[in-house]
C-alpha positions in Angstrom: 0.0 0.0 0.0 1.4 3.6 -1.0 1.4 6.7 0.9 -1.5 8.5 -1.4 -4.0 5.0 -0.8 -2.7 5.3 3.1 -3.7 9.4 3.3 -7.2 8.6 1.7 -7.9 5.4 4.2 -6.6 8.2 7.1 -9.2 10.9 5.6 -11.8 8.3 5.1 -11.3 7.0 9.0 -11.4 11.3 9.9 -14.2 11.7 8.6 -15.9 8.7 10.2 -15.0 9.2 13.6 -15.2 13.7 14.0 -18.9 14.3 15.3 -20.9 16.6 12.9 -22.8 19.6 15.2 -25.6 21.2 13.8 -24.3 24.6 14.1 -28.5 26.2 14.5 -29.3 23.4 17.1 -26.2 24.3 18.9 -27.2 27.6 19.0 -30.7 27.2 19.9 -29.8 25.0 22.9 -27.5 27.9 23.9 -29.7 30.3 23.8 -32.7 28.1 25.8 -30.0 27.0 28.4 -28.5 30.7 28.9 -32.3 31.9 28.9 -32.7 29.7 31.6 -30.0 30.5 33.7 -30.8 34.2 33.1 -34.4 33.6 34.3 -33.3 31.7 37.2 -31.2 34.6 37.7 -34.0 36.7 37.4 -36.5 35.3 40.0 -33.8 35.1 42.3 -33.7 38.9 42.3 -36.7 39.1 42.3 -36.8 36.8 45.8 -34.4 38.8 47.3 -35.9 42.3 46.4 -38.6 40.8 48.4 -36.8 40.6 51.4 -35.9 44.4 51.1 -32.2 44.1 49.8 -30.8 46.8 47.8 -30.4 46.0 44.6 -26.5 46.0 45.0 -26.8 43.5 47.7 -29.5 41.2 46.2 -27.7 41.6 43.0 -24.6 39.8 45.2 -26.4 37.1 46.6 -27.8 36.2 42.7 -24.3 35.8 42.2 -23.2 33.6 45.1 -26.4 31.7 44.5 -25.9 31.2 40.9 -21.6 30.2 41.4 -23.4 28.2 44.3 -25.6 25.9 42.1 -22.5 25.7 39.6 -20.5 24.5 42.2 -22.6 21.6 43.6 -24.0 20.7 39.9 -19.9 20.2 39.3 -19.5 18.2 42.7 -22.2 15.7 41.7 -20.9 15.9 38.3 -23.8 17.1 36.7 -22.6 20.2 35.2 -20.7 18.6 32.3 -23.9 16.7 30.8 -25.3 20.1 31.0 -22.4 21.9 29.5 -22.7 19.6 26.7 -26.1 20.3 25.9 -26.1 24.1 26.5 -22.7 25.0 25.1 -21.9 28.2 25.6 -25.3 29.0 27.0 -23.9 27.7 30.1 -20.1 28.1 29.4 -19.5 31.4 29.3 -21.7 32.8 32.1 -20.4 33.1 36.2 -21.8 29.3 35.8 -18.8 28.4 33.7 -15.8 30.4 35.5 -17.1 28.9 38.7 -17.0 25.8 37.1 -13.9 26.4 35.5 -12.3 26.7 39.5 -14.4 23.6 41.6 -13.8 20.9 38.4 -9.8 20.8 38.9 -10.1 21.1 42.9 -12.8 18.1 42.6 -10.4 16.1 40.4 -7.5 16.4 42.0 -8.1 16.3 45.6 -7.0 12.6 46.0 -3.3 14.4 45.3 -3.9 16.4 48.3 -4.6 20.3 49.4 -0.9 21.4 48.1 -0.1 19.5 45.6 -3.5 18.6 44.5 -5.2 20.8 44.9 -3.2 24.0 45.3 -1.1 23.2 42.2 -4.2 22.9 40.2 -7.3 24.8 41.1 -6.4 27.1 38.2 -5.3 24.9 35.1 -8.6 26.1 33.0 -9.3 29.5 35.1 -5.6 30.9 35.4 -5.1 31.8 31.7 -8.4 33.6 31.7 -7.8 35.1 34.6 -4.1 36.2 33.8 -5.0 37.3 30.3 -7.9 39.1 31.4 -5.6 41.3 34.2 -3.2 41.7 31.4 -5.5 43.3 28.8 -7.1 45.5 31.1 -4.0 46.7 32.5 -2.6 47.2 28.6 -6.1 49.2 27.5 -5.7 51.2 30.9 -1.9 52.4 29.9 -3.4 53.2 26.1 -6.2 54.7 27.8 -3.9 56.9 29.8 -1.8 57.9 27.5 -4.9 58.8 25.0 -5.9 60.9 27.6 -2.3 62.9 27.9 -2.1 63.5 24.7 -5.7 65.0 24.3 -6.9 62.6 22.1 -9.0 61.1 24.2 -11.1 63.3 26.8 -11.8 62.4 29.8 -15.1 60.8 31.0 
């Protein structure tokens, strides 16, 4: 067998084994599982309004709750079947960073609370985290020196 027959038995197996995705089902899922969290999100407010917060302060508590329920979902390893489902509807809100941080802590906690954990709470967080600091700090400095030049005015 030559190397052209082998490439087109390789391209042939490729194309057997890589999942096809509905791109508009993938985004319809999306958008009903990010809907969902939003409305969750939503009558949580609501619920602490209620209870005569400010809407800073229920505001928080929607956030603890919803990083809360992301946490224990992950714990009982529930928030992957979901994640697969939803996509990015549940990916890239809190939901996701905070699952992002508990699924390395869960995993490795047989290796300890230093080494185990400690080492690798943020393997999927940290380079969001670090390149998120970095471009803020970079579009500060331009944003500064915008403004000394008179470029930009201030706000």
């Amino acid at each position: 067998m030559n190397t052209e027959q082998q490439k087109k038995i390789y391209q042939q197996y490729i194309k057997e084994v890589t999942p096809s995705h509905n791109i508009w089902m993938n985004m319809l899922k999306a958008f009903f599982v990010g809907g969902l969290i939003c409305l969750i999100g939503q009558i949580l407010m609501h619920w602490f309004l209620s209870m005569n917060m400010s809407k800073e302060e229920a505001g928080s508590w929607v956030s603890v709750c919803l990083i809360g329920a992301s946490i224990l979902l992950t714990s009982f390893h529930l928030f992957g079947s979901i994640a697969k489902f939803g996509g990015a509807g549940v990916l890239v809100p809190i939901t996701g960073f905070a699952n992002s941080v508990a699924a390395p802590a869960i995993e490795y906690k047989k290796e300890g609370q230093v080494f185990g954990i400690g080492v690798n709470i943020f393997t999927i967080s940290g380079p969001v985290i670090l390149y998120g600091i970095f471009s803020s700090w970079v579009l500060g400095i331009l944003y500064y020196v915008l403004q000394m030049t008179g470029i930009m005015g201030g706000m």
